[in-house]
VEXDREN-2710 file (C-alpha; in Angstrom, 1 decimal):
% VEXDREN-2710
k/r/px/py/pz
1/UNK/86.5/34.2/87.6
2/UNK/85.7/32.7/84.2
3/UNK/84.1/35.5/83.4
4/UNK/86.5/37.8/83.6
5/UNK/89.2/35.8/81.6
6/UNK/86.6/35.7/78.9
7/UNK/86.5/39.1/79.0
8/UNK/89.6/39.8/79.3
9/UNK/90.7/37.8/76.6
10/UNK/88.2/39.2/73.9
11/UNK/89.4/42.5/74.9
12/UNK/93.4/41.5/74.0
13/UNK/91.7/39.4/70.6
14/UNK/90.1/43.2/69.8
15/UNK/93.4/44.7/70.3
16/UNK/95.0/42.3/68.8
17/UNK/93.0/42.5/65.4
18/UNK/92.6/46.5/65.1
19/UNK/96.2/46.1/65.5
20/UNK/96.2/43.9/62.3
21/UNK/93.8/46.1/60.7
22/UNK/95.7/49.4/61.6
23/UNK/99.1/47.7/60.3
24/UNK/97.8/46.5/57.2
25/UNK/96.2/50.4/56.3
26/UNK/100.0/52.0/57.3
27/UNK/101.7/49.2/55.2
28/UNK/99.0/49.4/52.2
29/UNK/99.5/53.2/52.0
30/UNK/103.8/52.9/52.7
31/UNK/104.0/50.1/50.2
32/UNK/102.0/51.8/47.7
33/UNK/103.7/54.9/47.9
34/UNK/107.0/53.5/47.2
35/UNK/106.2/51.4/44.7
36/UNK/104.3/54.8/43.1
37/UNK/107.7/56.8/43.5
38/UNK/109.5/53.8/42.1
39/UNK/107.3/53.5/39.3
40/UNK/107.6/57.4/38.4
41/UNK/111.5/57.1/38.8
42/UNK/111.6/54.7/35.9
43/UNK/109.7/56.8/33.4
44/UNK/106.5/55.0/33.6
45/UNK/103.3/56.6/32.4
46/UNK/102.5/58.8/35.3
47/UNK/98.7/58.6/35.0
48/UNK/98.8/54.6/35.3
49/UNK/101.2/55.0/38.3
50/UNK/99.2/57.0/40.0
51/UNK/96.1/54.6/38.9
52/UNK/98.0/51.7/40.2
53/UNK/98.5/53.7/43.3
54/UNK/94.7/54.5/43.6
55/UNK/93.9/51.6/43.0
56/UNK/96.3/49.4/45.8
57/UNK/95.8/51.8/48.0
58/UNK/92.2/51.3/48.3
59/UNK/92.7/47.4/48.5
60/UNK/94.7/48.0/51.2
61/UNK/92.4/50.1/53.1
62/UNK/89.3/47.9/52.0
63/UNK/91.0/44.7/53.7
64/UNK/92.3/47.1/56.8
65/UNK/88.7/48.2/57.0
66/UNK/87.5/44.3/57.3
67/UNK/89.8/44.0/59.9
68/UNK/88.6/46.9/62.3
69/UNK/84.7/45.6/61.9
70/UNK/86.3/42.3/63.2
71/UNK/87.3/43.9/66.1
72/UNK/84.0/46.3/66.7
73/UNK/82.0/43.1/66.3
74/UNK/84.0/41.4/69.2
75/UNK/84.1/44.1/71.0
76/UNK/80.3/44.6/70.7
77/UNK/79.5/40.8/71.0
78/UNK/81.8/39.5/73.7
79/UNK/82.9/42.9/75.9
80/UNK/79.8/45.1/75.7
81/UNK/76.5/43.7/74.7
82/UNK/74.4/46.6/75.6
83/UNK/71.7/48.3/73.1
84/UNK/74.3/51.5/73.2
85/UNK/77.1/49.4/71.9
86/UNK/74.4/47.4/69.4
87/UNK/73.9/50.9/68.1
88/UNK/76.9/52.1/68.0
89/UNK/78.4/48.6/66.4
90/UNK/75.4/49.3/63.7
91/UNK/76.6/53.2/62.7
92/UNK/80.3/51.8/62.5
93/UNK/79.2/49.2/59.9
94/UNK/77.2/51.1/57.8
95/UNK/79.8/53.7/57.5
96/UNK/82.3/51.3/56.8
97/UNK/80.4/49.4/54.3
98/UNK/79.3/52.8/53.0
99/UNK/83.4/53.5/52.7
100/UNK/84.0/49.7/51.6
101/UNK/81.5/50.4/48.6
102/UNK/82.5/53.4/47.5
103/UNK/86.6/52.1/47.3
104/UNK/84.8/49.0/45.5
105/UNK/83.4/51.4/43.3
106/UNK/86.7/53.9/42.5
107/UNK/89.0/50.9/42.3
108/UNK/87.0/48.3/39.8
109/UNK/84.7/50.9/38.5
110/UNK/81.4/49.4/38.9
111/UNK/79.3/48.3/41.9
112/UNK/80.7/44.8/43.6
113/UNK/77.4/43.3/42.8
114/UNK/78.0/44.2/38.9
115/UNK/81.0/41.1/38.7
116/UNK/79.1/38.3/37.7
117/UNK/77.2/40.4/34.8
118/UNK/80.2/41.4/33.7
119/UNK/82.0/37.8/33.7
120/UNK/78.7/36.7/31.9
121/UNK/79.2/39.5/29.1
122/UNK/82.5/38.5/28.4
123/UNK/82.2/35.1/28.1
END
C-alpha cells in the first residue's frame, strides 16, 4: 500500500513539474513575442529587438528545459528504475544538455565555462 502512494505520488510530482516546465517555455516564447512586437511598434532598432527576442527566448527555454529533466529524473528514479529507463533518462539528458549548451552559446556568445575568464579579463 505504501508502495503505491509513493508511486503514485512521484508520478503527480512528474506531472506536476513538466507542467511547470511546459508553462514556463509557452509563457517565455508569448512573453517574448509581445514584448518583441511592442518594442518594434515604438521604433526601436529592429536588429536589437529581435536580439533581445533571441536572446529571452532562449532563457526561457533553457530554464523550461531544467524543468523537464527534473521531471525525467523523477520519473526515472522513483516510477521506473529499470536499465531501459536508465538509458533512456541518459539520451534525454544529453540531448538536452547538448540543446542547453548550444542556447548558452547563441544567447551569451561564448561557452558557459568561458564566464569566469571573461570576468577575470575585465577586471
Amino acid at each position: 500500500m505504501l508502495g503505491q502512494f509513493a508511486t503514485e505520488t512521484a508520478h503527480t510530482v512528474r506531472s506536476v513539474i513538466e507542467l511547470i516546465g511546459i508553462s514556463i517555455i509557452a509563457a517565455g516564447a508569448v512573453i517574448t513575442l509581445l514584448i518583441f512586437l511592442y518594442q518594434l511598434t515604438r521604433r526601436e532598432d529592429p536588429r536589437q529587438a529581435l536580439a533581445n527576442l533571441r536572446s529571452d527566448l532562449g532563457r526561457a527555454i533553457l530554464l523550461g528545459l531544467e524543468f523537464l529533466v527534473a521531471a525525467d529524473i523523477i520519473n526515472t528514479v522513483a516510477i521506473e528504475p529499470t536499465l531501459d529507463s536508465v538509458i533512456t533518462l541518459g539520451a534525454i539528458v544529453l540531448i538536452r544538455t547538448l540543446l542547453s549548451f548550444s542556447l548558452e552559446v547563441e544567447i551569451e556568445g561564448r561557452w558557459p565555462w568561458q564566464r569566469g575568464a571573461r570576468k577575470r579579463q575585465e577586471s
